[in-house]
N, CA and C atoms as a LAMMPS dump frame, in Angstrom:
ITEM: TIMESTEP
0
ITEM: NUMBER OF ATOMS
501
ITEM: BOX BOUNDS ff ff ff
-5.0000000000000000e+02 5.0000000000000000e+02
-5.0000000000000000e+02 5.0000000000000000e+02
-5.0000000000000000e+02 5.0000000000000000e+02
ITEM: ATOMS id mol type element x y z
1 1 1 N 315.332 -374.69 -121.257
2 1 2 C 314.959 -373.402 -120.707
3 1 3 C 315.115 -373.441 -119.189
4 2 1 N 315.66 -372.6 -118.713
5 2 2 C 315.716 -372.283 -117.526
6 2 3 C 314.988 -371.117 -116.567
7 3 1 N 315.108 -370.73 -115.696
8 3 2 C 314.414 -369.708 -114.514
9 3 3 C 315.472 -368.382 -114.942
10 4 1 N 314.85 -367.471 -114.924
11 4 2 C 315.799 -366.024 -115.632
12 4 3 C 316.25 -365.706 -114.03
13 5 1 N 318.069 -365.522 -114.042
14 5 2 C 318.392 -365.08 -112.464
15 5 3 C 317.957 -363.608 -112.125
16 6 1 N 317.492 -362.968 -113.163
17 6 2 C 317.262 -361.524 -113.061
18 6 3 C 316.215 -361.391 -112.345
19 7 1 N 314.943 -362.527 -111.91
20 7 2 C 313.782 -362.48 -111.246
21 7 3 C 314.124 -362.542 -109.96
22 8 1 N 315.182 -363.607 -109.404
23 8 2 C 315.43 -363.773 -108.401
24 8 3 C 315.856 -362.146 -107.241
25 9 1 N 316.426 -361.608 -108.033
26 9 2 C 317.082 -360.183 -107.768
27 9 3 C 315.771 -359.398 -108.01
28 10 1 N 314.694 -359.038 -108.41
29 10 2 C 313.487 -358.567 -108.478
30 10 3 C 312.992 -358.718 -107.179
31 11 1 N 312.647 -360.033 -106.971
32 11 2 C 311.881 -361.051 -106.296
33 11 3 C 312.745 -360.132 -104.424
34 12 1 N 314.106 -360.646 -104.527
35 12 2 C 314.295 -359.754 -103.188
36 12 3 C 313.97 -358.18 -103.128
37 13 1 N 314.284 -357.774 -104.478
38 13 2 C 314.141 -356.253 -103.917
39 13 3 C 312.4 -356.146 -103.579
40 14 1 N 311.467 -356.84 -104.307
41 14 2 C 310.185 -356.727 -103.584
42 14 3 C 310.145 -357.301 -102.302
43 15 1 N 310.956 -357.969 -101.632
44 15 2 C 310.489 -358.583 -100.351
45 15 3 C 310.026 -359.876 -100.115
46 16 1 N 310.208 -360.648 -101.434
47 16 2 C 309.883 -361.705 -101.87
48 16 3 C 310.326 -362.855 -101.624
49 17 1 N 311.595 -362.8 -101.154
50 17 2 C 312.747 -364.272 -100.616
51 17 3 C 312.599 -364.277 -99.09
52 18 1 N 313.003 -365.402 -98.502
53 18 2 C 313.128 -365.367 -96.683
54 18 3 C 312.33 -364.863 -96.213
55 19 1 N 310.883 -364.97 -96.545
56 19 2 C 310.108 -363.98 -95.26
57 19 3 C 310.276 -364.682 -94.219
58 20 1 N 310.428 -365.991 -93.692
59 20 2 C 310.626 -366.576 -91.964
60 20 3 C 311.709 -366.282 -91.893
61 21 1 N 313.01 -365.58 -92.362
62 21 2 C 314.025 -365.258 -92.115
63 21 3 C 314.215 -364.039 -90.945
64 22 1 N 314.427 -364.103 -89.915
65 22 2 C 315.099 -362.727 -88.979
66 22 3 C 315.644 -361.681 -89.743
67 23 1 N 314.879 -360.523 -89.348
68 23 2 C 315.315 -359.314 -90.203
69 23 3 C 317.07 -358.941 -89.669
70 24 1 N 316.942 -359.81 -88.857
71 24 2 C 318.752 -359.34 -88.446
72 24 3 C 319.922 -360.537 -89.096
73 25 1 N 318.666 -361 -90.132
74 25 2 C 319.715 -361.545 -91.024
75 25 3 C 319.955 -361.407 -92.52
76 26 1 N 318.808 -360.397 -92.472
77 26 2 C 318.364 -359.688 -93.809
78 26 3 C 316.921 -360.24 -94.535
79 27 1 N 316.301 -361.637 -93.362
80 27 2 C 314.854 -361.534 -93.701
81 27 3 C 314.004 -361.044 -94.157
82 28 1 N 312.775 -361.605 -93.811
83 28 2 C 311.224 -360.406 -93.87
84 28 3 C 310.96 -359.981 -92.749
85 29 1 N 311.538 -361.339 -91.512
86 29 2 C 311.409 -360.758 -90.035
87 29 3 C 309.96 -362.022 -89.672
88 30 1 N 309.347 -362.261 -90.306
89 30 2 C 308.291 -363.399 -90.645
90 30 3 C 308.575 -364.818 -89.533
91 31 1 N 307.428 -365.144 -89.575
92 31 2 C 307.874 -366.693 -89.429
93 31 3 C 307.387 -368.175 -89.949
94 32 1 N 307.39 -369.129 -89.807
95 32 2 C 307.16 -370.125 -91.125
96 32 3 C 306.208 -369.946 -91.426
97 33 1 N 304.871 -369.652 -90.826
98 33 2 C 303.193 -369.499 -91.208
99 33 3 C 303.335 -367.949 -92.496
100 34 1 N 303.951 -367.183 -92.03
101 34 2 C 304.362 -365.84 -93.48
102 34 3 C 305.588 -366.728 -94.348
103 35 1 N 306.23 -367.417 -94.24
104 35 2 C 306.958 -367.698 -95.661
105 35 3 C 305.621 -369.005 -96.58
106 36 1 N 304.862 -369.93 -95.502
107 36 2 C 304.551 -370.391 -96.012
108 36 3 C 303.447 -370.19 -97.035
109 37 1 N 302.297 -368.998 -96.53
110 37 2 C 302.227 -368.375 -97.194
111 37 3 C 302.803 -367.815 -98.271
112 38 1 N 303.252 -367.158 -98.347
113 38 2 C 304.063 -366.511 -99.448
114 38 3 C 304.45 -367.69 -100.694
115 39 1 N 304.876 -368.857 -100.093
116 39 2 C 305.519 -370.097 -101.03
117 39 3 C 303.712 -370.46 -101.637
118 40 1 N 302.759 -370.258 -100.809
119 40 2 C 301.197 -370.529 -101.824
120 40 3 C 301.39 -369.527 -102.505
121 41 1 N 301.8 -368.387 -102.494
122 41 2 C 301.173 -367.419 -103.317
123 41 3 C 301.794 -367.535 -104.891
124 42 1 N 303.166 -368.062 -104.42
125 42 2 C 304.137 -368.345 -105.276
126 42 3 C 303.401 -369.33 -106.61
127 43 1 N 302.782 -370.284 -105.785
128 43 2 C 302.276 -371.295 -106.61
129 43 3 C 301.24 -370.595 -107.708
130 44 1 N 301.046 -369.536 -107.98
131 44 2 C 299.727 -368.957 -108.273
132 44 3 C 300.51 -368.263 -109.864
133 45 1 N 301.525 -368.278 -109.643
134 45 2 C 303.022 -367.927 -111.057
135 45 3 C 303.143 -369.138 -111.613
136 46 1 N 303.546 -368.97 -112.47
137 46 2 C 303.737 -369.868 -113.22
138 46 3 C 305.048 -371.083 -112.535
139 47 1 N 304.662 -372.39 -112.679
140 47 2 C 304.656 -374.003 -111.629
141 47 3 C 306.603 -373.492 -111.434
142 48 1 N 307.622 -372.92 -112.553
143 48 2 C 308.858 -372.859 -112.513
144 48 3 C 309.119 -371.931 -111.267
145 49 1 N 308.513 -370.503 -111.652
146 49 2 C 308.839 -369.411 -110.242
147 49 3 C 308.189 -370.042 -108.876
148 50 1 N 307.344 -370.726 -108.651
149 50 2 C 306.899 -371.282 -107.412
150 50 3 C 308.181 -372.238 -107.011
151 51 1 N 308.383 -373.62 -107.69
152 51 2 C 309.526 -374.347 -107.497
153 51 3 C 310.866 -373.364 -107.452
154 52 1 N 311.31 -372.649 -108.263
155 52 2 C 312.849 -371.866 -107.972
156 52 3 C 312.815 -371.565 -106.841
157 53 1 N 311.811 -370.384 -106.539
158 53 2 C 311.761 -369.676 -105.503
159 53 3 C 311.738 -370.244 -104.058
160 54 1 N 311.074 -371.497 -104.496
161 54 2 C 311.345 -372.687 -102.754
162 54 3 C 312.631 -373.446 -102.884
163 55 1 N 313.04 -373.583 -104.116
164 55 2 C 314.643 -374.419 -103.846
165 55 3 C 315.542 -373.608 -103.285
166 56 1 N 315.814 -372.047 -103.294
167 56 2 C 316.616 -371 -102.735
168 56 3 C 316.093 -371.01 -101.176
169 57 1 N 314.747 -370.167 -101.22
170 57 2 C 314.796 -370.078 -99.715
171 57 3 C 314.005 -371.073 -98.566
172 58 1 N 313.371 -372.369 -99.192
173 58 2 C 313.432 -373.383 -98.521
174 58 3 C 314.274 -373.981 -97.699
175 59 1 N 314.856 -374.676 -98.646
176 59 2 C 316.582 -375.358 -98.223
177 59 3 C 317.504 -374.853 -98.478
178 60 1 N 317.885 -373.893 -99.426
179 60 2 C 319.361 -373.455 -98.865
180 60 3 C 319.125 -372.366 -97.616
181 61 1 N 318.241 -371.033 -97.515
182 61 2 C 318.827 -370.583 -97.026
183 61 3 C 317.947 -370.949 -95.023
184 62 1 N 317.17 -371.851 -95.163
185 62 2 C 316.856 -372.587 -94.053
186 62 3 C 317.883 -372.881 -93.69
187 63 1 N 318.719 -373.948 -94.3
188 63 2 C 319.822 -374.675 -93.893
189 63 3 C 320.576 -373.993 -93.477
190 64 1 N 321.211 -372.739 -93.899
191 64 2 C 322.094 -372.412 -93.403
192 64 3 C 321.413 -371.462 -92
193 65 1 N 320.263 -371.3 -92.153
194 65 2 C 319.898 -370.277 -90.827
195 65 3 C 319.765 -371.593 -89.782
196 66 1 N 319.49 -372.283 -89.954
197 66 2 C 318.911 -373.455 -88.962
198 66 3 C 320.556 -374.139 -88.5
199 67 1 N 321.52 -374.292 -89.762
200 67 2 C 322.849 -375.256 -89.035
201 67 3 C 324.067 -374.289 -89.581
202 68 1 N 323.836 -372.98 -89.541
203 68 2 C 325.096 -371.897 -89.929
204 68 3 C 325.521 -371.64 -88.882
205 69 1 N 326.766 -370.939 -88.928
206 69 2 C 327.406 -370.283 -87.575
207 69 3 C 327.016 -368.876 -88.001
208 70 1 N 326.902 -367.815 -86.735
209 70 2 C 326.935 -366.922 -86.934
210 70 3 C 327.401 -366.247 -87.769
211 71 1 N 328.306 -366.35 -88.391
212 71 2 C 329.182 -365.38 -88.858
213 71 3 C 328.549 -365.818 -90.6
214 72 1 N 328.269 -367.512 -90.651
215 72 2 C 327.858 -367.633 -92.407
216 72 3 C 326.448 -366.936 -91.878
217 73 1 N 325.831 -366.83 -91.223
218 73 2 C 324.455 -366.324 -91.508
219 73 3 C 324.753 -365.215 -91.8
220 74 1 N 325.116 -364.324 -91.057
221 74 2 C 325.394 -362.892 -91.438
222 74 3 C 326.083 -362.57 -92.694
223 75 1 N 326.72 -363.804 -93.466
224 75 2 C 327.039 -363.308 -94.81
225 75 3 C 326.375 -364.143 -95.845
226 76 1 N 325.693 -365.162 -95.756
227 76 2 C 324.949 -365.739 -96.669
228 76 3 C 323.551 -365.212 -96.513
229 77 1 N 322.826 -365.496 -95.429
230 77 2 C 321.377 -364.982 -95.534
231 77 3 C 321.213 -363.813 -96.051
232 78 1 N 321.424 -362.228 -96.085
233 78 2 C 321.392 -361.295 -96.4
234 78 3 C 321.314 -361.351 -98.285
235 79 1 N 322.113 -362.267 -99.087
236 79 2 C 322.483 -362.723 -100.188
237 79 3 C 321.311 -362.955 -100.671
238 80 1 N 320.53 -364.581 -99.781
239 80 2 C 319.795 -365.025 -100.282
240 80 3 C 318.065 -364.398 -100.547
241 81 1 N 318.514 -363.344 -99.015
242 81 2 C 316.938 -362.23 -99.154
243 81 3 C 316.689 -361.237 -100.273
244 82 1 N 317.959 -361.014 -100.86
245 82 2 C 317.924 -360.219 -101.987
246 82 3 C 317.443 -360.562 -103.341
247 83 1 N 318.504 -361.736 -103.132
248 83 2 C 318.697 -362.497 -104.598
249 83 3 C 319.595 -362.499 -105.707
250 84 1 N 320.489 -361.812 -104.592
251 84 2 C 322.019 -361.481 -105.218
252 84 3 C 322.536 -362.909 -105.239
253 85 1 N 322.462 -364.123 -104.15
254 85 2 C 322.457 -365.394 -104.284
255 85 3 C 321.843 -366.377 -104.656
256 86 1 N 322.087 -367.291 -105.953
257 86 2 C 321.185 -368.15 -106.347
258 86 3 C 321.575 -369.714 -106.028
259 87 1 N 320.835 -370.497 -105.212
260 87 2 C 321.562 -371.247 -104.826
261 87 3 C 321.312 -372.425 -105.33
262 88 1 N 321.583 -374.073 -104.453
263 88 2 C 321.086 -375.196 -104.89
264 88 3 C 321.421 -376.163 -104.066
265 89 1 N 320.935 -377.392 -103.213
266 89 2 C 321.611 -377.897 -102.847
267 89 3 C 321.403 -379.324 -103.045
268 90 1 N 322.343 -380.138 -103.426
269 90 2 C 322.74 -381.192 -104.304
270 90 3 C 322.87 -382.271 -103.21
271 91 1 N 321.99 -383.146 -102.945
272 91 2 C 321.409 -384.474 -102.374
273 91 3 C 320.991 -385.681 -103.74
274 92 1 N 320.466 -385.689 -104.311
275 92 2 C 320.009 -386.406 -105.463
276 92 3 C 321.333 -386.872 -106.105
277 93 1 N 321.122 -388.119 -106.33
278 93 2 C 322.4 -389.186 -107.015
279 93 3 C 321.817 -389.881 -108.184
280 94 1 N 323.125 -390.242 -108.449
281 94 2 C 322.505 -391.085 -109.626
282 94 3 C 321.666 -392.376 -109.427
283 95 1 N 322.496 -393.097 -108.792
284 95 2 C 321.979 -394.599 -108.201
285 95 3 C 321.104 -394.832 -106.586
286 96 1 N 321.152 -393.703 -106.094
287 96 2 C 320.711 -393.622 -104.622
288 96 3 C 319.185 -392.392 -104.718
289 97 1 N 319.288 -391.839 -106.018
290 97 2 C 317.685 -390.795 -105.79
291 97 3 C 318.368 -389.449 -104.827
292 98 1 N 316.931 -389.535 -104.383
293 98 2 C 317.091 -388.536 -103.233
294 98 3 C 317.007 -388.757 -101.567
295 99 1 N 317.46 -389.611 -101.427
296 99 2 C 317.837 -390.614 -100.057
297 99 3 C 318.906 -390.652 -99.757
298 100 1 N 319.311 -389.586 -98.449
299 100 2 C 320.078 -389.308 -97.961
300 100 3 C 321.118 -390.18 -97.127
301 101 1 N 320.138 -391.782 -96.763
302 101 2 C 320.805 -392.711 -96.34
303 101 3 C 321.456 -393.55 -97.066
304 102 1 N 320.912 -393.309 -98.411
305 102 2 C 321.525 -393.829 -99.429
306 102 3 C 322.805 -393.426 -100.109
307 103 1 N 323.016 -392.329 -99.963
308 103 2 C 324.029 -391.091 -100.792
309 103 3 C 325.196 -391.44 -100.108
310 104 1 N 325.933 -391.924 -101.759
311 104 2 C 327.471 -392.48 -101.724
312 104 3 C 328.322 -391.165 -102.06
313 105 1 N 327.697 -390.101 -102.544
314 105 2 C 328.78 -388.839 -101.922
315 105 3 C 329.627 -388.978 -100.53
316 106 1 N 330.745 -388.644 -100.764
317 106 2 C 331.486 -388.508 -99.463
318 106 3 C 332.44 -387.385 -99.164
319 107 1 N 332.596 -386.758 -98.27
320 107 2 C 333.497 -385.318 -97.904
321 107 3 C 334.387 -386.241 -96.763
322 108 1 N 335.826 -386.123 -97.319
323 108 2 C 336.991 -386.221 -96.588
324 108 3 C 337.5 -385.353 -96.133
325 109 1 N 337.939 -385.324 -94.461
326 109 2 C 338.692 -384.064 -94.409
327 109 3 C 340.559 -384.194 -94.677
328 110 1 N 340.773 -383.232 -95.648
329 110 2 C 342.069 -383 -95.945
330 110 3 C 343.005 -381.317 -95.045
331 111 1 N 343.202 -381.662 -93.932
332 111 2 C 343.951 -380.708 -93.48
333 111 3 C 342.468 -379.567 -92.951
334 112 1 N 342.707 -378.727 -93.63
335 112 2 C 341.401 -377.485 -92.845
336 112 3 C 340.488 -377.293 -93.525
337 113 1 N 340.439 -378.277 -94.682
338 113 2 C 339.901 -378.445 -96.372
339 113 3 C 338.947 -379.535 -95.885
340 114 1 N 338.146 -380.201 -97.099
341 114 2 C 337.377 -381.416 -97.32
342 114 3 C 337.894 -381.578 -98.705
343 115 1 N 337.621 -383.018 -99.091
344 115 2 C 337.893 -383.32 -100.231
345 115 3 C 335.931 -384.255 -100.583
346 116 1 N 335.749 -383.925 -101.615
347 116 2 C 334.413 -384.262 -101.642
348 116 3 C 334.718 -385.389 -102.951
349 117 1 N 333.728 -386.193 -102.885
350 117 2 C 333.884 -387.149 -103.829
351 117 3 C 332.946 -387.887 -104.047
352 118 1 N 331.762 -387.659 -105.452
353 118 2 C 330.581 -388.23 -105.951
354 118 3 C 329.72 -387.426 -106.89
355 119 1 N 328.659 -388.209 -107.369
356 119 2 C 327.893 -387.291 -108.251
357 119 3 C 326.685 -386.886 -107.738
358 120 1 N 326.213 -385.151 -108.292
359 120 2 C 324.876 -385.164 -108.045
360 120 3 C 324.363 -384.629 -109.312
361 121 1 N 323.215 -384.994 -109.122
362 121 2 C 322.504 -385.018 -110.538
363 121 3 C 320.475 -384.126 -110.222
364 122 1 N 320.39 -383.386 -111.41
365 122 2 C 319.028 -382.902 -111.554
366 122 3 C 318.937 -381.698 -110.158
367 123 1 N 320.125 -380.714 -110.668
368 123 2 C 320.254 -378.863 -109.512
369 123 3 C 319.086 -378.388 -110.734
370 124 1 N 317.862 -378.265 -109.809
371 124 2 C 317.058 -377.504 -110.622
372 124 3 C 317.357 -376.085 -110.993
373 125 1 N 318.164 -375.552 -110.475
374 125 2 C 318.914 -374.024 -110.618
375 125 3 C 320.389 -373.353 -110.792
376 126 1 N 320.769 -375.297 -111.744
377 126 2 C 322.002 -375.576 -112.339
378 126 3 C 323.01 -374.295 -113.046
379 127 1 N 321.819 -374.498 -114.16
380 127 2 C 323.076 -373.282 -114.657
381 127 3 C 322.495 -371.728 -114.514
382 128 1 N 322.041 -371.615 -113.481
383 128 2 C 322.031 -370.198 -113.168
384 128 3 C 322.568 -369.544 -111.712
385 129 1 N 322.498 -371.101 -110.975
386 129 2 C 322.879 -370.883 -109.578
387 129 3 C 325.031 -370.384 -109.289
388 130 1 N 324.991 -369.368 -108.162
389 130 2 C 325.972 -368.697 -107.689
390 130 3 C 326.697 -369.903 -106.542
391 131 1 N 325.89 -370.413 -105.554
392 131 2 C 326.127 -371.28 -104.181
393 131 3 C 325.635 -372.153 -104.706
394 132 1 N 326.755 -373.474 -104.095
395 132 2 C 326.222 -374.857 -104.488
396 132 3 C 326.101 -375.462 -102.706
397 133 1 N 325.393 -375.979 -101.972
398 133 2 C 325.094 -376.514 -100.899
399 133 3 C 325.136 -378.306 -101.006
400 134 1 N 326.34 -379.13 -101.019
401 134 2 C 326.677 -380.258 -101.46
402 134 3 C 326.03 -381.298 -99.869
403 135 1 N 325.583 -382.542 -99.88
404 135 2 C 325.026 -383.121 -98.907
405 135 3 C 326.354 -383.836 -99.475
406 136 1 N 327.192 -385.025 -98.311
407 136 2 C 328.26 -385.874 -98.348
408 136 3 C 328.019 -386.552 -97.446
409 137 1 N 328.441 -387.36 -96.664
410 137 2 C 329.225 -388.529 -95.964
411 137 3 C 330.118 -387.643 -95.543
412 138 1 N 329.778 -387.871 -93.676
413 138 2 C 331.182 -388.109 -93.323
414 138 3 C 331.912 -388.952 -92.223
415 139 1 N 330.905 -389.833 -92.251
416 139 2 C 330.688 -391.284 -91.216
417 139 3 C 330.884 -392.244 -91.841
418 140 1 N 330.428 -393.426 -90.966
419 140 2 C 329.649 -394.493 -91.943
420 140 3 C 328.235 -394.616 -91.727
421 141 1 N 327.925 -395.731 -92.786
422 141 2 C 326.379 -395.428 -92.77
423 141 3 C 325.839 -395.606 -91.554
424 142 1 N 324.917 -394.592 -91.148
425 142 2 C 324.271 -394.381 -89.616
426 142 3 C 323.587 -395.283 -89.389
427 143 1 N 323.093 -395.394 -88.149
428 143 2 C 321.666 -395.776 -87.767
429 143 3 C 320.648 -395.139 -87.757
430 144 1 N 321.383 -394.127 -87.206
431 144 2 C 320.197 -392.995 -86.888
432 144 3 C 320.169 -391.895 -88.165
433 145 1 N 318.769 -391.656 -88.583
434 145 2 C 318.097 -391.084 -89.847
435 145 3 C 319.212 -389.894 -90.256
436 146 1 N 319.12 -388.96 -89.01
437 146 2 C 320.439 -387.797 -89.317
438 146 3 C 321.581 -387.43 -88.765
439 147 1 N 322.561 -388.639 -88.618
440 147 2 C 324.212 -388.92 -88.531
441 147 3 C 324.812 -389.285 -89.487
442 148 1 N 326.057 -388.668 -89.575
443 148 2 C 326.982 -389.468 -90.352
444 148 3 C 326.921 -388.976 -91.987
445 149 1 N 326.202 -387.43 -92.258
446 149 2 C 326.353 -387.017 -93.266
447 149 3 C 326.548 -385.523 -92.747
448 150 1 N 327.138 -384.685 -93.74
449 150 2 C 326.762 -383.095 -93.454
450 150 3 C 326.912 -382.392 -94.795
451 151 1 N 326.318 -381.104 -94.544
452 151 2 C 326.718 -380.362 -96.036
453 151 3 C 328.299 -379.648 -96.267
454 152 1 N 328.035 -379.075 -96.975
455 152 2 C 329.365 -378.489 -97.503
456 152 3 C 328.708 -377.452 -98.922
457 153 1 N 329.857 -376.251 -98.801
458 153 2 C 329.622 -375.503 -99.426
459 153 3 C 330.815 -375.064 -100.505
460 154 1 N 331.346 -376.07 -101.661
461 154 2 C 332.71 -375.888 -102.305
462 154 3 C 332.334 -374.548 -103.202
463 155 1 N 333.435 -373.82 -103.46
464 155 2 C 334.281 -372.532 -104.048
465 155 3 C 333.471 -372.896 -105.179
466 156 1 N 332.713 -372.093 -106.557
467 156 2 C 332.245 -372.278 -107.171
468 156 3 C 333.412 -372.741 -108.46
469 157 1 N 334.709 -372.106 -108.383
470 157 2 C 335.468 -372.467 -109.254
471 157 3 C 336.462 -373.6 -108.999
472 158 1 N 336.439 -373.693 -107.478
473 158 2 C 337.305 -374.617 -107.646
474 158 3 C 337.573 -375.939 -108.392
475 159 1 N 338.913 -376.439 -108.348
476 159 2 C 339.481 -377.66 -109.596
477 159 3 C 338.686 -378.653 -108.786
478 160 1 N 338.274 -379.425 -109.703
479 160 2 C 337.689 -380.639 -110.182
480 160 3 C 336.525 -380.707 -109.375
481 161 1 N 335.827 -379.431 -109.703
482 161 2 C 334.279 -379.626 -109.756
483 161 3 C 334.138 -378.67 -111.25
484 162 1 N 332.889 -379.54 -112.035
485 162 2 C 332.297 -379.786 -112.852
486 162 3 C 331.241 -379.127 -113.219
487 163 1 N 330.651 -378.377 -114.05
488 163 2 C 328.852 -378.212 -113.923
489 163 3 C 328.558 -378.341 -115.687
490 164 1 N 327.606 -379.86 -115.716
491 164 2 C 327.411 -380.271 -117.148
492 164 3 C 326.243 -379.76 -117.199
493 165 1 N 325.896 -379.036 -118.62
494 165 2 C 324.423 -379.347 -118.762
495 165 3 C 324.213 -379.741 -119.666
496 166 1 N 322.538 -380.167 -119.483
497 166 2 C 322.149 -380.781 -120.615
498 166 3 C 321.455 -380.063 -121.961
499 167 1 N 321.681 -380.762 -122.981
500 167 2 C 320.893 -379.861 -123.931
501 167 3 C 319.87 -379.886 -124.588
């Protein structure tokens, strides 16, 4: 069983996604003390809509407001306040967890492209999610806690990516 995507799209049209989001990015206009809120109130639904609802606008659409360029904010955030976007972003490995210093994912750059290469495992919003937000390598392993990796955001169809589930 999964999270119904039809809530997510509810959930924005009430006002319900991104409240620390800038209303000039299609926010609540809020700031972390109103989303965080809101993420308690969340908890008060049943344990799945509290967790969905922070894997979307926690980390994906943080991430992209916090390390987007202008131009993805203005077309992803607006997405994610609605809930027209369901997202996920894929750090967790098989052999490495969820330790980012650990994560043998790697993104090559090929020309104006990346070529990504590894597994991630346990997208709590697998098979319902639209945006996949991939963590990779694109160093070697750092010293410092946050070098030498970045995200990436691959084409949902593109060849030779995968989405298994389980049954």
């Amino acid at each position: 069983m999964f999270f119904p995507a039809d809530v997510f799209r509810k959930a924005g049209q009430a006002g319900l996604l991104c409240a620390g989001i800038p209303e000039a990015y299609g926010g609540g206009g809020g700031d972390f003390l109103h989303h965080a809120i809101l993420y308690e109130e969340h908890g008060f639904s049943p344990a799945g809509a509290a967790m969905e609802a922070g894997v979307t606008t926690d980390t994906a659409a943080y991430a992209v407001y916090h390390a987007g360029t202008e131009a993805q904010k203005h077309e992803w955030l607006p997405q994610f306040a609605s809930g027209e976007v369901i997202s996920e972003v894929g750090v967790t490995e098989p052999h490495s967890g969820s330790d980012p210093r650990s994560m043998k994912t790697y993104a090559k750059r090929s020309g104006a492209d990346y070529i990504i290469n590894g597994q991630k495992m346990w997208m709590t919003n697998g098979p319902i999610m639209t945006m996949l937000i991939v963590a990779a390598r694109t160093g070697e392993r750092p010293r410092r806690p946050r070098s030498g990796f970045d995200v990436h955001c691959p084409d949902q169809g593109h060849q030779g990516r995968h989405r298994v589930q389980a049954a």
